[in-house]
C-alpha positions in Angstrom: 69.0 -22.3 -32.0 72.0 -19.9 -30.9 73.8 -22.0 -28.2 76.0 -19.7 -25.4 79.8 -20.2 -26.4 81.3 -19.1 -22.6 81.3 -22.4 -21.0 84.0 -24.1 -22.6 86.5 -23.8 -19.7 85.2 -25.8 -16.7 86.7 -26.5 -13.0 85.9 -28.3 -9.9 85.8 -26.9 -6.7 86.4 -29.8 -4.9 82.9 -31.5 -5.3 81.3 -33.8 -7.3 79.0 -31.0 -9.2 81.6 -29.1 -12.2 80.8 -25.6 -12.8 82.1 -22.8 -15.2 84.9 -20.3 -14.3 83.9 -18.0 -17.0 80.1 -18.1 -15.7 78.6 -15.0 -14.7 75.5 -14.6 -13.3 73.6 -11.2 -13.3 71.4 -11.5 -10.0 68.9 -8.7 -10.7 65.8 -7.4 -8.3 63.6 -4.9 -8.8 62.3 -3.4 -5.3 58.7 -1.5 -4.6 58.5 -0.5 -1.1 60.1 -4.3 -0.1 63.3 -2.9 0.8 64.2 -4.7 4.0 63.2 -7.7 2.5 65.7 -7.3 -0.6 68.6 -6.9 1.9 67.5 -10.0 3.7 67.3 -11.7 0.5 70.3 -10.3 -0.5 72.3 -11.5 2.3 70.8 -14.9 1.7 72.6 -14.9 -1.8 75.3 -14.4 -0.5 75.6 -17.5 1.5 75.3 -19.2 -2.3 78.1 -21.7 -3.1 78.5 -19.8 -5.7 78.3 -16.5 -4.9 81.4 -15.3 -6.2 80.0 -15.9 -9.4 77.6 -13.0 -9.0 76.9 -9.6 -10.3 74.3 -7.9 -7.9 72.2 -5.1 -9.6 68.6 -4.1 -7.5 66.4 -1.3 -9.1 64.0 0.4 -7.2 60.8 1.8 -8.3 59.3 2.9 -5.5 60.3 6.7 -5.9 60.6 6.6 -1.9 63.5 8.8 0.1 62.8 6.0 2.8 63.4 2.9 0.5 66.1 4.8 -0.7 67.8 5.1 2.6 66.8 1.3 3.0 68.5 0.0 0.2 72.6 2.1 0.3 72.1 1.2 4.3 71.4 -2.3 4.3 72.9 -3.4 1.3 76.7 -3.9 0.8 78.9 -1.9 -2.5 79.1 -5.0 -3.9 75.1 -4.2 -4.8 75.0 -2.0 -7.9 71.5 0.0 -7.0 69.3 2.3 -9.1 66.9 4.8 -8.2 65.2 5.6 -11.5 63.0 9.0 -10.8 59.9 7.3 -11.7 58.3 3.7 -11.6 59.3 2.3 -14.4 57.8 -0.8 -14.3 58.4 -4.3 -14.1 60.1 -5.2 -17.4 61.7 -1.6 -18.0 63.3 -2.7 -14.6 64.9 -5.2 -15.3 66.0 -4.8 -18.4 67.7 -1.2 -17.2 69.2 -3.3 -14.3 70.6 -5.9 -16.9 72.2 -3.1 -19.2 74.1 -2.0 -16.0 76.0 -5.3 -15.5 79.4 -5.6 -16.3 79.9 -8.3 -18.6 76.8 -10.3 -20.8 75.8 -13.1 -18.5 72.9 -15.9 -17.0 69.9 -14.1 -15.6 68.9 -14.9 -12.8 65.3 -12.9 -11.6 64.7 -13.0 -7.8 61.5 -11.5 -6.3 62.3 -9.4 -2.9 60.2 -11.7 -0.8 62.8 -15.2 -1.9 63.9 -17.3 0.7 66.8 -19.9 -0.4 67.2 -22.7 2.0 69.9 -24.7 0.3 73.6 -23.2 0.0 73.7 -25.6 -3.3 70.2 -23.8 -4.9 72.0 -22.0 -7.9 74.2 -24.2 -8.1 72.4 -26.7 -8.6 70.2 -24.7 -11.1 72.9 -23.8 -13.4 74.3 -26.9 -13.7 71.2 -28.5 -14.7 70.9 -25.3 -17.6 74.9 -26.2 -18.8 74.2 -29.7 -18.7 71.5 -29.0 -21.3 71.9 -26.7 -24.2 68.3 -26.6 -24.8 67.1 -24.9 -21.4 66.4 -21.6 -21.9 64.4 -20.8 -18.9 64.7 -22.5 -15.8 62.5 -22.2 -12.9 62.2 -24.3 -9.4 59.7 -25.1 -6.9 58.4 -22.7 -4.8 55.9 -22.9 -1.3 53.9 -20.2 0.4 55.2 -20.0 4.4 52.3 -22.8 5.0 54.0 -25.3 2.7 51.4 -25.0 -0.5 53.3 -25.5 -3.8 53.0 -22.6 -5.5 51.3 -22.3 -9.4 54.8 -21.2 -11.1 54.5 -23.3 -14.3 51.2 -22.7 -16.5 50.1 -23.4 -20.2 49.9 -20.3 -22.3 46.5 -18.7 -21.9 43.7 -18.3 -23.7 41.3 -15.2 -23.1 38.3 -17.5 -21.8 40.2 -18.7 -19.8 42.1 -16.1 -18.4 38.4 -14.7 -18.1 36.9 -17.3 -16.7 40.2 -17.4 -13.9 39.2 -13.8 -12.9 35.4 -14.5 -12.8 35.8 -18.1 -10.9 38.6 -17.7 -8.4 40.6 -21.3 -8.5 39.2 -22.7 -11.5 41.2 -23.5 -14.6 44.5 -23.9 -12.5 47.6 -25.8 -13.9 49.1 -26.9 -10.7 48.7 -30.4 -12.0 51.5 -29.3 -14.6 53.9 -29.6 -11.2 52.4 -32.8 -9.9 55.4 -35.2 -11.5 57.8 -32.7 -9.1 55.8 -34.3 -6.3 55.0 -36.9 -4.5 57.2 -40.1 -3.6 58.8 -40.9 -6.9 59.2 -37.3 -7.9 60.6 -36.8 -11.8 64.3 -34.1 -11.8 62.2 -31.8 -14.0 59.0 -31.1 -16.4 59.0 -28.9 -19.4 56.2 -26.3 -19.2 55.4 -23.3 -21.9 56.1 -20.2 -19.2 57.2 -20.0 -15.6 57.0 -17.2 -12.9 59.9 -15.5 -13.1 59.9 -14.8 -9.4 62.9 -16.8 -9.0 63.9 -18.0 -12.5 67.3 -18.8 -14.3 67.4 -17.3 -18.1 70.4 -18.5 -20.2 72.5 -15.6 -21.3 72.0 -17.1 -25.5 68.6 -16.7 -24.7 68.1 -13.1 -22.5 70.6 -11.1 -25.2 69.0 -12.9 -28.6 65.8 -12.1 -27.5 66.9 -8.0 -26.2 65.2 -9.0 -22.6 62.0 -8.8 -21.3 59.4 -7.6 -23.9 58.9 -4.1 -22.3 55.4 -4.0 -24.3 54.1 -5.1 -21.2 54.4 -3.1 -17.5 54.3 -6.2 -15.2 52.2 -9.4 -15.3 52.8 -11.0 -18.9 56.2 -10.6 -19.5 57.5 -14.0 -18.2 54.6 -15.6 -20.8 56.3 -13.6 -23.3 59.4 -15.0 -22.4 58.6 -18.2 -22.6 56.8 -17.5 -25.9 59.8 -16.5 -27.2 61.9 -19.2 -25.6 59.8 -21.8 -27.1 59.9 -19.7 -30.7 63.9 -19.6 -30.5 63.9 -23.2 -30.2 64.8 -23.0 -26.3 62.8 -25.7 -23.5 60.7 -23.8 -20.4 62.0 -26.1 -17.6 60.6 -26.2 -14.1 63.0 -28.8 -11.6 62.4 -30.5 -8.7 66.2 -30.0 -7.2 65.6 -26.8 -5.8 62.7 -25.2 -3.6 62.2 -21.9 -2.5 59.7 -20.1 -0.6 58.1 -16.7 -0.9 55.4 -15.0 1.0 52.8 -16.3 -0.6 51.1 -12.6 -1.4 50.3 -11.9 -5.3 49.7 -8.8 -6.3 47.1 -10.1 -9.0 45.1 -11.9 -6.8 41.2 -11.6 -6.9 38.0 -11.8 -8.7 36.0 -9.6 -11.4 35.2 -7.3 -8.5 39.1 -6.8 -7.0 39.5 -4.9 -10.5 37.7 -1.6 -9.3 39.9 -1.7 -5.9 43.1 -2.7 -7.7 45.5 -0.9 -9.7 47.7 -3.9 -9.7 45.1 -6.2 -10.9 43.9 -3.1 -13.7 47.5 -3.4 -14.9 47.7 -6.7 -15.2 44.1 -7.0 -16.8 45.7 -4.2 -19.5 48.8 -6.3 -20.0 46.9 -9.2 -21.0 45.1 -7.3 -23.1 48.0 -6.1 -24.7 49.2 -9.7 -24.8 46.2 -11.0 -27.2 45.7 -8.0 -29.1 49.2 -8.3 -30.1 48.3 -11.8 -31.7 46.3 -10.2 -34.0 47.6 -7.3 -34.8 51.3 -6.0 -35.8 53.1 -4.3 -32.6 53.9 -1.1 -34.1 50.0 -0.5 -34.1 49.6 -2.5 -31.1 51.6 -0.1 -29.1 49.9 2.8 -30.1 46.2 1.1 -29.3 47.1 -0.4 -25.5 49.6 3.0 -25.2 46.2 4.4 -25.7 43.9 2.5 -23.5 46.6 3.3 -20.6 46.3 6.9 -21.2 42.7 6.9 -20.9 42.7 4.6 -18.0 45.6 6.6 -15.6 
């Protein structure tokens, strides 16, 4: 396993918790139609302990004059922002976003819709990733505005039961993956195989070894490839109990066998799983041309 060299020098800025003076962190959001909520979530980061540690970059696909307008109003210059002229999905986001930062660095993935209580949140994340070289993704908890813990930690799937998810609404969960987070005597972390990465801390080793998000896929399996590959590379998928955000609590791949013929969302993600186990079966060069294929004839 390749193990990040830039966090030899350390300092302490007047607390107990030591950080890294070299440490950069890419903060990276990709925007559709949530503009007003990535400037309020924005502004929140700011308010990080950390926050001068942070390279801003927010890519919007929404293709929207309005959004746009949002966006260079709301946010301040120290926001890199990027209007692509198309959608380009999810994980061409992000990776484009990346490339734009400054210098190679920790990725940290925030959904528009992130709320961050605690000052210390990142913080508190990254020193739990430098105080162990084998994290290569972590993730924290996260509740829906009513308080429910949110399903961000799963095992990889399986196609029955990925099926059987779709066609039984609520069954074949993993929440009980998070359960050791909970409770009275709550554990500082669990090791899972992939997290959300709606609000999700990738170790720089890890994001540049691995060239990113696997842009194979347009949206909803991405972070399971990441973790996939995490786990391949030798890295842990960690979920921890020290920080908790909260988001709200709408998933755009939400619903049963029947939401797929009133959502395009859900039709994309049903494609990128497809694309996910065809792809364990056959090489990716022919791959891409197959689910390349069934997109075209789906669009």
């Amino acid at each position: 396993m390749k193990n990040s060299t830039a966090h030899s020098d350390t300092y302490f800025d007047g607390s107990d918790t030591p950080f890294c003076d070299t440490t950069k962190i890419s903060v990276v959001i990709v925007n559709y139609f949530k503009g007003n909520q990535v400037v309020e979530c924005v502004g929140s980061l700011r308010k990080q302990s950390i926050s001068h540690c942070f390279e801003y970059v927010v890519l919007d696909n929404s293709v929207s004059q309005s959004e746009k307008e949002v966006l260079l109003q709301g946010l301040g210059s120290d926001v890199k922002t990027i209007f692509p002229c198309r959608n380009l999905g999810y994980s061409k986001g992000v990776n484009a976003a990346v490339k734009c930062c400054r210098t190679p660095s920790h990725v940290l993935l925030v959904n528009p819709d992130i709320v961050v209580p605690s000052e210390q949140a990142i913080e508190t994340m990254l020193t739990e990733m430098l105080g162990d070289d084998r994290i290569g993704v972590l993730g924290t908890l996260q509740r829906n505005p009513n308080g429910e813990v949110v399903e961000v930690a799963r095992r990889f799937p399986s196609f029955h039961k990925l099926f059987a998810r779709r066609l039984f609404p609520g069954s074949y969960m993993d929440s009980h993956l998070l359960e050791p987070l909970l409770g009275e005597n709550p554990i500082d972390r669990v090791e899972v195989d992939w997290v959300q990465s709606s609000f999700t801390l990738v170790r720089d080793s890890l994001w540049h070894g691995v060239g990113g998000l696997n842009e194979r896929y347009y949206i909803f399996m991405a972070d399971v490839d990441l973790g996939k590959r995490a786990v391949d590379s030798g890295y842990k998928v960690v979920v921890t109990s020290s920080v908790i955000v909260f988001a709200d609590g709408l998933r755009a791949s939400r619903g049963g066998i029947k939401s797929i013929f009133k959502s395009r969302a859900l039709r994309v993600h049903v494609l990128d799983a497809v694309k996910y186990f065809v792809s364990a079966w056959i090489p990716e060069r022919i791959c891409e041309r197959r689910t390349s294929l069934v997109v075209s004839q789906n669009s």
